[in-house]
N, C-alpha and C positions, 0 to 999 in steps of 0.2 A: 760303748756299743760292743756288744759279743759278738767273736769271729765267727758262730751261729749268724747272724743279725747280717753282720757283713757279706756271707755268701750269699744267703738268700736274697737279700737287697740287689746283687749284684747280679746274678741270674736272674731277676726280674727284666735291670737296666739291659742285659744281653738277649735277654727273648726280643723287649722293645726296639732294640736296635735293630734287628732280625727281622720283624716284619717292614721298619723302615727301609731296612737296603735293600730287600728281595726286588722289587721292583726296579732298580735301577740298570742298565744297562743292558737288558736283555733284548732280544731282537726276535720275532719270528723268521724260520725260515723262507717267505717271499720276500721279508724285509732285506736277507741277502742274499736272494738268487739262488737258493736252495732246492733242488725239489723234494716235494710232500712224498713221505712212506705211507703205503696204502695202510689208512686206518689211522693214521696221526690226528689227535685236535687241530684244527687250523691256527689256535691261541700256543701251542705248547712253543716255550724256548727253544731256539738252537744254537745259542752261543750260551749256556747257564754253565755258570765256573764256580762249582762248590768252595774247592780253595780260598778265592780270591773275595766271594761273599763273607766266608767266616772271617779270615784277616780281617774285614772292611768293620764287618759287624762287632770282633773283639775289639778292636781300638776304638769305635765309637761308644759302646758300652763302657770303654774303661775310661776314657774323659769324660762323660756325662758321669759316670758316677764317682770318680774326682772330684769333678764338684762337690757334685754330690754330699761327697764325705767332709770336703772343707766347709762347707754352710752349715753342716752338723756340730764342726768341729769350733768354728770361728763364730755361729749365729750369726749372720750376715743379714738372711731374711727371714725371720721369724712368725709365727703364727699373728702375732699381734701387727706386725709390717703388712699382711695382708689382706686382714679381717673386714671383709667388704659390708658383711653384717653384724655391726657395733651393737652389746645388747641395750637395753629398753633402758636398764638400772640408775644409768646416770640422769635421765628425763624426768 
């Protein structure tokens, strides 16, 4: 696989991870006794911590595509290990 092939693959797996952790841990502010600024969403975070999303988001990206790269590397699970529709030819 080319180090082209490899980033891209890999910024795929870190966008995905990105929209998986967005959601986690964030709180509105009634959720901790905050009061609303006039004109706020009532949905907007008040505890969102960019930092600690990307950290979260880079190291889940970078094991999921570990893998990733070893099933690439070892064939572990292969297109034929999955193939839920078998063709006609052998029938």
């Amino acid at each position: 696989m080319e180090i082209t092939s490899i980033f891209a693959i890999y910024i795929l797996f870190w966008v995905l991870s990105a929209f998986l952790v967005l959601p986690f841990g964030v709180r509105r502010p009634d959720e901790l006794g905050i009061d609303f600024v006039d004109g706020q969403e009532r949905g907007a975070p008040a505890n969102f911590k960019p930092g600690k999303v990307l950290l979260t988001t880079t190291m889940l990206a970078t094991i999921t595509f570990g893998l990733f790269y070893a099933n690439y590397v070892n064939q572990w699970v292969t297109m034929d290990a999955i193939d839920i529709f078998p063709s006609r030819e052998g029938s």
